[in-house]
C-alpha positions as CSV (number, residue, x, y, z in Angstrom):
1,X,0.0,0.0,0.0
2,X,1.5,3.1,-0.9
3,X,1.2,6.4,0.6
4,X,0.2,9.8,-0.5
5,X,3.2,12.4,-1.1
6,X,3.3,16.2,-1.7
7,X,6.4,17.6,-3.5
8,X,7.8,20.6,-0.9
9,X,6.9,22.9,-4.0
10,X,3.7,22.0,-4.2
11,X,2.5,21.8,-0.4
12,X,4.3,25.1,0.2
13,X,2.1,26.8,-2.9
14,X,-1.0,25.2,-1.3
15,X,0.0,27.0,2.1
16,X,0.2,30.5,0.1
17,X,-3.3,30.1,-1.7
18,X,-4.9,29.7,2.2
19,X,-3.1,32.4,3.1
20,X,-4.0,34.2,0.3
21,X,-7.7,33.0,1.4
22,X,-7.9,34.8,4.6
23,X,-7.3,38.5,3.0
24,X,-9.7,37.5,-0.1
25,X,-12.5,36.4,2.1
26,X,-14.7,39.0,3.7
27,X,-17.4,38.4,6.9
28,X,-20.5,37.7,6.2
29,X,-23.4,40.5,7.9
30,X,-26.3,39.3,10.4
31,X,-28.4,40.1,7.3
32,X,-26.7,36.3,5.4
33,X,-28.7,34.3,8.1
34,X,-31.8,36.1,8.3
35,X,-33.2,32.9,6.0
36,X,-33.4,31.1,9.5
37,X,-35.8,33.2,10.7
38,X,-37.7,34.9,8.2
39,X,-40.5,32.4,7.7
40,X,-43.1,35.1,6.6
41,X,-43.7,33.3,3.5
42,X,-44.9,30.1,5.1
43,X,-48.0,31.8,6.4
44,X,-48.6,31.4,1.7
45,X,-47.7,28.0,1.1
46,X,-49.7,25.3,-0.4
47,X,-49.0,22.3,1.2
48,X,-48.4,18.6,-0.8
49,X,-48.1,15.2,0.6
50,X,-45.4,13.0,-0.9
51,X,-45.0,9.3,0.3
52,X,-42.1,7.6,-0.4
53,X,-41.5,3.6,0.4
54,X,-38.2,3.2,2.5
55,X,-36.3,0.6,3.9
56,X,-40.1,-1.2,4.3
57,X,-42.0,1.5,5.5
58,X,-44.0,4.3,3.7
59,X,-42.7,8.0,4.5
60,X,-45.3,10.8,4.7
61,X,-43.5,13.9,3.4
62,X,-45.0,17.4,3.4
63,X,-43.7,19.9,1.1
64,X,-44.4,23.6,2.0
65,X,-43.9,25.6,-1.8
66,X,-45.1,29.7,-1.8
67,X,-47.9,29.7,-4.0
68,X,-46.1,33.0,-5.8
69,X,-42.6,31.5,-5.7
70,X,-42.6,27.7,-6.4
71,X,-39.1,28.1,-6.0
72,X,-39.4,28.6,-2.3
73,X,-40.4,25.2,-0.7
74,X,-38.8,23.1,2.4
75,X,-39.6,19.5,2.6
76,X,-40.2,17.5,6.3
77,X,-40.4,14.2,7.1
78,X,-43.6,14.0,9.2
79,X,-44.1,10.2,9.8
80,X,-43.9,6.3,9.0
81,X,-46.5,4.1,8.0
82,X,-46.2,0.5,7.6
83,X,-49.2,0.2,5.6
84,X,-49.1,2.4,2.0
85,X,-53.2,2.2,2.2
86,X,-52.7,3.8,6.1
87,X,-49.7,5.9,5.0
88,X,-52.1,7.9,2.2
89,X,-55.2,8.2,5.1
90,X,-52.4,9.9,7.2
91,X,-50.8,11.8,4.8
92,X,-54.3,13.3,3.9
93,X,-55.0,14.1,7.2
94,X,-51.7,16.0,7.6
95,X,-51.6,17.9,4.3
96,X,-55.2,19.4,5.5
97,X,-53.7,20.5,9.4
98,X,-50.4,21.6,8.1
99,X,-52.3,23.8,5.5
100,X,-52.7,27.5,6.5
101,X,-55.9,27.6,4.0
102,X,-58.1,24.5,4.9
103,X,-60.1,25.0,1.9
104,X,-57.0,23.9,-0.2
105,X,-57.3,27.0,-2.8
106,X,-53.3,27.6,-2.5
107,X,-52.0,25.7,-5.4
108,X,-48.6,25.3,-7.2
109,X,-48.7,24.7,-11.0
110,X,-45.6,23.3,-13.1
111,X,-46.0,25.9,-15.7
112,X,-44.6,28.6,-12.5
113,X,-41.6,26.6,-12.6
114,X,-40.8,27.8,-16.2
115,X,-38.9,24.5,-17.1
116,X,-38.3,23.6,-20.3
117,X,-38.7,19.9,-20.7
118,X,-37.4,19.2,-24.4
C-alpha cells in the first residue's frame, strides 16, 4: 500500500493560496442568516403530501412551496407508516392540518416553474 506524497513545491504553494484566502475572504453580515428566521412566506404556502417507500416503510413527506414563488419550498419528514393504504389516510390528514388555508385554494402549478422539458 502506498502512501500519498506532496512535493515541498507543491504543499508550500497550497500554504500561500490559504493564506491568500484569509485576505480575499470577507465576513458575512447578520443580514446572510436572516433565512433562518424569516419564515413570513410560510403563512402562503400550499401544502403537498409526498409518500415515499423506504427501507419497508411508507414516508409521509410534506412539502411547504409559496404559491407566488414555487421556488421557495422546504420538505419535512412528518411520519412512518407500515401500511401504504394507512400511509395515504395519514398523509391526507396532515396535508389538511399543516395547511394555513383548509379549503385547499393555495396551489402550485408546473407551468410557475418555467422549465423547459425538451
Amino acid at each position: 500500500m502506498s502512501r500519498y506524497s506532496l512535493s515541498e513545491r507543491v504543499y508550500g504553494e497550497m500554504l500561500e493560496l490559504l493564506n491568500n484566502q484569509h485576505f480575499t475572504e470577507c465576513q458575512g453580515c447578520k443580514d446572510d442568516m436572516n433565512f433562518l428566521t424569516d419564515d413570513w412566506w410560510l403563512r402562503d404556502t400550499a401544502v403537498i403530501e409526498n409518500i415515499v417507500k423506504r427501507e419497508g416503510m411508507w414516508e409521509i413527506h410534506l412539502v411547504f412551496a409559496h404559491y407566488i414563488e414555487p421556488q421557495k419550498l422546504i420538505k419535512r419528514l412528518i411520519s412512518r407508516c407500515s401500511s401504504r393504504k394507512k400511509a395515504i389516510l395519514s398523509a391526507g390528514f396532515m396535508r389538511r392540518l399543516a395547511a394555513k388555508d383548509q379549503r385547499g385554494t393555495l396551489k402550485v402549478n408546473i407551468e410557475d416553474f418555467g422549465l423547459c422539458l425538451s
